[in-house]
Structures are given as C-alpha cells and as structure tokens.
DRENKOLVO-207674 format. One record per residue (C-alpha): residue in one letter; y, x, z; residue number from 1. Coordinates in pm, 1 decimal, always signed. Each point is the difference from the previous one (the first is absolute). Last residue first. Example, Ala and Ser with C-alpha at 12.3 -4.5 7.8 and 13.67 -1.06 7.14 Angstrom:
<fitors>
res=S c2=-106.0 c1=+1367.0 c3=+714.0 n=2
res=A c2=-344.0 c1=-137.0 c3=+66.0 n=1
</fitors>
This chain:
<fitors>
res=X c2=+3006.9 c1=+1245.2 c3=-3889.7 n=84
res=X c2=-104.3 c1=-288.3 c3=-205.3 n=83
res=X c2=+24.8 c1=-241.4 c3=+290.5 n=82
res=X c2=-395.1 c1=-127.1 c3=-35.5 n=81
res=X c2=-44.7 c1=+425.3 c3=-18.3 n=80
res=X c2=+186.4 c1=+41.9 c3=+324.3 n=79
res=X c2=-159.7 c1=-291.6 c3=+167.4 n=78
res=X c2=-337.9 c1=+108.6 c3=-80.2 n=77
res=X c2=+34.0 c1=+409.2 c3=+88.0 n=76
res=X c2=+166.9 c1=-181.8 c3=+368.2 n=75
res=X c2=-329.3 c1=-211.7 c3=+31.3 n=74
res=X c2=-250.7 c1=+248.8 c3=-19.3 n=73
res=X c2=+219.4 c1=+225.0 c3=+205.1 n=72
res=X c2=+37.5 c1=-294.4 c3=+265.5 n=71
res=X c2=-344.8 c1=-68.8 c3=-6.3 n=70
res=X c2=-109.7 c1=+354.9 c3=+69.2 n=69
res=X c2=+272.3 c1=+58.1 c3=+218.0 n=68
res=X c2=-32.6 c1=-326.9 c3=+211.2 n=67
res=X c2=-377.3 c1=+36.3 c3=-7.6 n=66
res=X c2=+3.8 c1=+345.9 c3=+113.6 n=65
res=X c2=+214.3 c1=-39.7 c3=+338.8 n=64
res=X c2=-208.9 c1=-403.1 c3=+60.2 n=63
res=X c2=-264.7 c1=+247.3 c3=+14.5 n=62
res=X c2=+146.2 c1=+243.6 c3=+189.1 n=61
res=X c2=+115.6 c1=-306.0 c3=+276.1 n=60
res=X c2=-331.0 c1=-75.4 c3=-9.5 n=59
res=X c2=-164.0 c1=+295.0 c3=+98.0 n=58
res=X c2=+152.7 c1=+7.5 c3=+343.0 n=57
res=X c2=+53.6 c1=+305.5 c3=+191.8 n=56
res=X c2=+316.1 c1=-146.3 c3=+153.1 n=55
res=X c2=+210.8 c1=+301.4 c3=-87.9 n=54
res=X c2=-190.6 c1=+70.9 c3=-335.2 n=53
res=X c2=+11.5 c1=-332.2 c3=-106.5 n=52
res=X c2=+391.7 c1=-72.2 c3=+106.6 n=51
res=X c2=+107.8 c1=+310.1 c3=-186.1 n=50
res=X c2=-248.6 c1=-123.4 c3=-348.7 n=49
res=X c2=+157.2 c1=-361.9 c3=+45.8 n=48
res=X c2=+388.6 c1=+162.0 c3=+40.1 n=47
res=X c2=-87.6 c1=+224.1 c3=-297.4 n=46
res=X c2=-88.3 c1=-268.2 c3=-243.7 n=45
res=X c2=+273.3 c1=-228.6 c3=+79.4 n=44
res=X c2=+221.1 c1=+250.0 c3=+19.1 n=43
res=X c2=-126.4 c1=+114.3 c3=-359.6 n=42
res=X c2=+5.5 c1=-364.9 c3=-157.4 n=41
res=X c2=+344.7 c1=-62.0 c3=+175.9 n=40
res=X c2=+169.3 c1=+269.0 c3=-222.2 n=39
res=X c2=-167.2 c1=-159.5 c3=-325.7 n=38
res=X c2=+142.6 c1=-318.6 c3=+80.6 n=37
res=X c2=+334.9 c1=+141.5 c3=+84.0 n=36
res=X c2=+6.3 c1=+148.3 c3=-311.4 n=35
res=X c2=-79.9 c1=-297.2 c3=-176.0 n=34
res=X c2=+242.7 c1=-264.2 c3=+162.5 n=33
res=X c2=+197.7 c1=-112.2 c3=-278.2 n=32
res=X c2=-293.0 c1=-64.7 c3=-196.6 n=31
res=X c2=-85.2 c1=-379.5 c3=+177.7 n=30
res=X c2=-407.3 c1=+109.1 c3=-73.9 n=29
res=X c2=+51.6 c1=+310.7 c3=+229.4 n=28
res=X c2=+99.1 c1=-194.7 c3=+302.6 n=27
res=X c2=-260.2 c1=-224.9 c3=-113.3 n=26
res=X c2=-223.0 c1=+272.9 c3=+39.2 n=25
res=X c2=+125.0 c1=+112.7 c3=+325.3 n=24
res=X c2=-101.0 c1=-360.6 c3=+159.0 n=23
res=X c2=-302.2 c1=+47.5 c3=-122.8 n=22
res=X c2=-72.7 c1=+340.7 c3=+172.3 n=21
res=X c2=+128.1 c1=-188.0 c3=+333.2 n=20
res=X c2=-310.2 c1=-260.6 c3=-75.9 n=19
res=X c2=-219.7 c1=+291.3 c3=-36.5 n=18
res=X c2=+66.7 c1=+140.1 c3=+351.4 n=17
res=X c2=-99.7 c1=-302.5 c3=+153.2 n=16
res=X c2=-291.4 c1=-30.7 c3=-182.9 n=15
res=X c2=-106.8 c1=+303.1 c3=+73.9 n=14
res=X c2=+110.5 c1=-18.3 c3=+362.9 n=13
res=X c2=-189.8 c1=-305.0 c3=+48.7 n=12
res=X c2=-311.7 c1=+144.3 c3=-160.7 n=11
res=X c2=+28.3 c1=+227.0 c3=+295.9 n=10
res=X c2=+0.6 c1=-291.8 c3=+244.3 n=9
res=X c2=-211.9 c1=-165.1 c3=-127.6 n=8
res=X c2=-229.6 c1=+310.7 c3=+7.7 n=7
res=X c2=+46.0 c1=+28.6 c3=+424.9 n=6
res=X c2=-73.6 c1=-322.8 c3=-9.3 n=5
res=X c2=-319.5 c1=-18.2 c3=-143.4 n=4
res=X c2=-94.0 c1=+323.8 c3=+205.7 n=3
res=X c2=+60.8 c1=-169.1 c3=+320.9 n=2
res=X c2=-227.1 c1=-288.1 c3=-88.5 n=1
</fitors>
C-alpha cells in the first residue's frame, strides 16, 4: 500500500511538471514570447535535475529529461511550423 503511494506520488510530479511544460509551449505558440520560452525550458530542466539530486528522488530527473527531451522535440517543431 505504501509503495502505491509513494508512485502516485511520483507520477504526480510528472504530470505536474508536464502541465508547466505546456504552459511554455503556448508561450511559444503566441511568438512574442519565444525567447522566454526557450529560457524557461532550461530552468525548468535544471531546477527538476537540482531538486532530484537534493531529494534523491528519481522522479524529479525524470520529469528533468522529459521536459528537455519534449521541449527540444517540440522547440525544432515550432521553429520549422514558423519558418524560422
């Protein structure tokens, strides 16, 4: 039972980390905000790798490499949809 919550709990943070990654991509999607989209990707990505290694918690990286992944992924999209 313990261990059930202790993974809702890190699927939480996933999924809570994801939502803020949308939020960046419609910051990118409105164009006048690009820069600051891309600048919010990295502290983003840092802050969950800083807060993983302090708390020793795994998910925190993960939600670290999904954001950069994803938001890479998604940045090389955007630009090319833009024709930049």
């Amino acid at each position: 039972m313990e261990e059930e919550n202790k993974n809702l709990v890190g699927f939480k943070i996933i999924g809570l980390n994801l939502l803020i990654f949308v939020v960046y991509v419609l910051l990118f999607l409105v164009g006048k905000l690009a820069e600051l989209a891309l600048f919010l990707y990295f502290l983003h990505f840092f802050a969950c790798i800083i807060v993983g290694a302090v708390k020793k918690n795994l998910y925190w990286i993960l939600s670290g490499v999904l954001i950069i992944l994803i938001g890479f992924s998604t940045c090389i999209f955007l630009l090319n949809l833009k024709g930049i």
